[in-house]
Structures are given as structure tokens and as C-alpha cells.
C-alpha positions in Angstrom: -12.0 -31.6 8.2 -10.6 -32.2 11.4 -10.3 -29.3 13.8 -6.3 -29.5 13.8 -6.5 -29.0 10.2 -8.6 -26.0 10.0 -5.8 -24.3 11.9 -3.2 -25.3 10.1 -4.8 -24.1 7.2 -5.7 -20.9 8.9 -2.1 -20.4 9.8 -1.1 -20.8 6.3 -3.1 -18.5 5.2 -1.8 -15.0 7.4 1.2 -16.2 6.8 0.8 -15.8 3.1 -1.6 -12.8 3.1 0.3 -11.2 5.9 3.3 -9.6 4.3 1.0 -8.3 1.5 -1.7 -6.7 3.9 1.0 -5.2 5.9 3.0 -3.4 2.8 -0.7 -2.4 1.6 -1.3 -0.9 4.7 2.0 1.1 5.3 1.4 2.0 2.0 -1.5 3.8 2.8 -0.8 5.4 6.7 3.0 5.7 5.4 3.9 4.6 9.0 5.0 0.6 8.9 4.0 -0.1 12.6 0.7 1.5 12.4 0.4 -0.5 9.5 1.1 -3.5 11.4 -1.4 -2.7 14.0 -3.9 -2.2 11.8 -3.5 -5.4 9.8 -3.0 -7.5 13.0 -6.5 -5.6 14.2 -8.0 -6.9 10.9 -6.6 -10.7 11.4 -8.7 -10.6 14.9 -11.7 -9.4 13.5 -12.1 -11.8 10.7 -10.5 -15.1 12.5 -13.2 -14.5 15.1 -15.8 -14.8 12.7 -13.4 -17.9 10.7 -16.2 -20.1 11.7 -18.3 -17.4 9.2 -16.0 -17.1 6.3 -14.3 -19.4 4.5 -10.5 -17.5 5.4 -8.4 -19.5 3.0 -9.9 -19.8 0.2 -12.6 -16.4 -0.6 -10.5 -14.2 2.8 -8.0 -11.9 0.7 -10.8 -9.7 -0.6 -12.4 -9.5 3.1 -9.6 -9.0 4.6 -8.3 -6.5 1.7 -11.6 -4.4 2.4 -11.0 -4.8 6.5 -6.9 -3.3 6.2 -8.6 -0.5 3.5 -11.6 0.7 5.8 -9.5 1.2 8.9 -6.5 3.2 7.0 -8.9 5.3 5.9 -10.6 5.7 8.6 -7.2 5.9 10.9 -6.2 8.8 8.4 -9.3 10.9 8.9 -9.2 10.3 12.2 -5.6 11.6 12.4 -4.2 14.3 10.4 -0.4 13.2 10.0 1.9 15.8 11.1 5.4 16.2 8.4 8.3 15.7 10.1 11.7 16.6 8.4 13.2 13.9 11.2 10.6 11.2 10.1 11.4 11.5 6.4 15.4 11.7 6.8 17.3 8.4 5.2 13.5 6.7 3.9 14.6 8.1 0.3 18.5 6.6 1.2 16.7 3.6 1.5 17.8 0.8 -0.3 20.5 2.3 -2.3 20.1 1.7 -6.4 22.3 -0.8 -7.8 23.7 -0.9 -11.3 22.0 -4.6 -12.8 25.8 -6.1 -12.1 25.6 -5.2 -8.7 28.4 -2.4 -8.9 27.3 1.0 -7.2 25.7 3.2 -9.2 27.5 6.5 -10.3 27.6 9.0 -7.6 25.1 11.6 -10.1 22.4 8.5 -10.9 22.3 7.7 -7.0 21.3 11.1 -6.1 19.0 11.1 -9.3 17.3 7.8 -8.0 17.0 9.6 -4.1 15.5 12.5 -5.5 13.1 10.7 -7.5 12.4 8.3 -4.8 11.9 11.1 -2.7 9.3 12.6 -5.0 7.1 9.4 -5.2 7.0 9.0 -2.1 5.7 12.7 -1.7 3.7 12.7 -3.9 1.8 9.4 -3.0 1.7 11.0 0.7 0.1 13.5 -0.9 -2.8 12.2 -2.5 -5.9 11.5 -0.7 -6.3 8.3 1.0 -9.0 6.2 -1.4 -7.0 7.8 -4.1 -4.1 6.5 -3.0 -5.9 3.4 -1.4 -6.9 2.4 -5.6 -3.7 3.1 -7.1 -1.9 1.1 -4.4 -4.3 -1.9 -5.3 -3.9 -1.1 -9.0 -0.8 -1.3 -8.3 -1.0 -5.2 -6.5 -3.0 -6.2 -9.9 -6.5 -5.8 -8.5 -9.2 -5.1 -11.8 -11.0 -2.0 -11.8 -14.3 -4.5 -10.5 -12.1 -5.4 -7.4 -10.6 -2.3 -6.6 -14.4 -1.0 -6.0 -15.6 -3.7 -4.3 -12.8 -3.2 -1.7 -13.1 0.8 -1.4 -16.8 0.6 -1.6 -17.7 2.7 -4.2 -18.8 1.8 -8.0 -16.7 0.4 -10.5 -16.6 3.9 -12.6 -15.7 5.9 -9.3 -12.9 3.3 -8.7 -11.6 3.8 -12.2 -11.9 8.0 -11.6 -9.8 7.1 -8.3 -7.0 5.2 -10.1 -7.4 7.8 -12.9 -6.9 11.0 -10.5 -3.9 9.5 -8.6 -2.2 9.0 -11.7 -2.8 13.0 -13.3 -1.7 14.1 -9.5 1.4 12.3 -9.4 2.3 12.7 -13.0 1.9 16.7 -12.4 3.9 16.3 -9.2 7.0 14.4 -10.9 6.1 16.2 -14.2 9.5 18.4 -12.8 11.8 15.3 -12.3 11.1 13.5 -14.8 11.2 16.1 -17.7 14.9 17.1 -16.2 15.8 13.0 -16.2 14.7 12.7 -20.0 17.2 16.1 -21.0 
């Protein structure tokens, strides 16, 4: 393959991981340009060692396992601090919809902010690899990749997934029951 080639492909291929990697990692540090430094750290590190890996075809995992390690390791190194100021409008954001595009009641809007509100609490909550496994869950990794990427066994990634789950479910337990009256 001619040298040309092997960058366009390259190219092609953050372009099409990149929005991925970067939601994962926000995800995770709940802060969208830390995320984006993170992910953009990753790219370097694994297209310096492109000649090494073959990026576009066997690269998601790797880099997967790259944007996972240094979340985790940027969270423990840095205890985030709550900030009424930072979490102001991010349940607001984008405002539910009825499915024919009308604005929803006043009462469902500020049911869906509330609940938004509380996921994303409670996911802020949970500890990072917990969080970390449902996230991937969440993107359709198996049980097999999700441990593979967080380092751990198969059965501990499955605890992981399972754990996030009971935590949230207690936390939202509240809403939900009131939503289902």
C-alpha cells in the first residue's frame, strides 16, 4: 500500500472513531473538553506506534482501552469538585419533544428535566470502572469486551455492569415510582 494511502486510511478512521471516543470519554470525566483532551492524547499515542498496530482495522479496542485507562486514571488523580454553576442548564439540555415535534406539556418537560437530572446524578455518582462498563454496555460492547478494555476478568466486568445498574436503579427508584403513579 502506498504511503499516501495508509493516511488516508488513517484519517478515515479518527474520523469515524472520534465522535464515539470523545462521547465515551465525557461520559466518564463528565467534562466534554477534558474528554477531548484525553481522546486527542490517546490518538497521539497509538498513531505514533500506527506503524505497530494495524489502526483501521483491530484500533477501536486499543484505542477503547487507551480513552478508558486515562479517565480513570484522570479521575483518581482529580477528585471533581460539584458545582451548582457547572450543572445549571445541562438537564435543560435538549428540550423533550413530543414524537410530532410539538413541545411537550409544560408538566412532562419538567418531568423529563428532573429525570434527566437524576441520570445524570446518579451516573456521576458511581465509581469510575463502574460507570466506565455500563457506559460500554451501553455502546453494545459483550461482557468479553467490556473486560478486556477495563482490564479485569470477564465475571468482574459483568459484577461492574451489574453494580451500576442496582446503584442507579436505587438512585431513580424515587422518580420513577412517582412517574409510574
Amino acid at each position: 500500500m502506498a504511503r499516501g494511502d495508509a493516511h488516508d486510511e488513517l484519517d478515515a478512521w479518527v474520523l469515524a472513531t472520534a465522535p464515539r471516543a470523545v462521547a465515551y470519554a465525557a461520559s466518564l470525566l463528565r467534562d466534554r473538553h477534558q474528554a477531548e483532551d484525553v481522546v486527542q492524547d490517546c490518538y497521539c499515542r497509538l498513531l505514533a506506534k500506527a506503524d505497530v498496530y494495524d489502526l483501521p482495522h483491530s484500533g477501536v479496542k486499543l484505542l477503547f482501552k487507551a480513552v478508558t485507562r486515562a479517565c480513570i486514571n484522570l479521575a483518581t488523580r482529580e477528585r471533581p469538585v460539584l458545582s451548582l454553576d457547572a450543572l445549571k442548564g445541562r438537564a435543560g439540555e435538549g428540550a423533550w419533544e413530543a414524537e410530532d415535534g410539538r413541545a411537550a406539556p409544560p408538566d412532562r418537560a419538567a418531568m423529563h428535566r428532573e429525570l434527566a437530572a437524576a441520570v445524570d446524578d446518579a451516573l456521576a455518582r458511581l465509581p469510575v470502572p463502574q460507570r466506565a462498563a455500563l457506559e460500554l454496555r451501553s455502546l453494545g460492547h459483550s461482557q468479553r469486551d467490556i473486560a478486556e478494555l477495563l482490564d479485569v476478568t470477564p465475571s468482574h466486568a459483568g459484577v461492574l455492569v451489574h453494580r451500576a445498574r442496582q446503584a442507579l436503579a436505587a438512585r431513580l427508584a424515587p422518580l420513577v415510582g412517582e412517574a409510574r403513579e
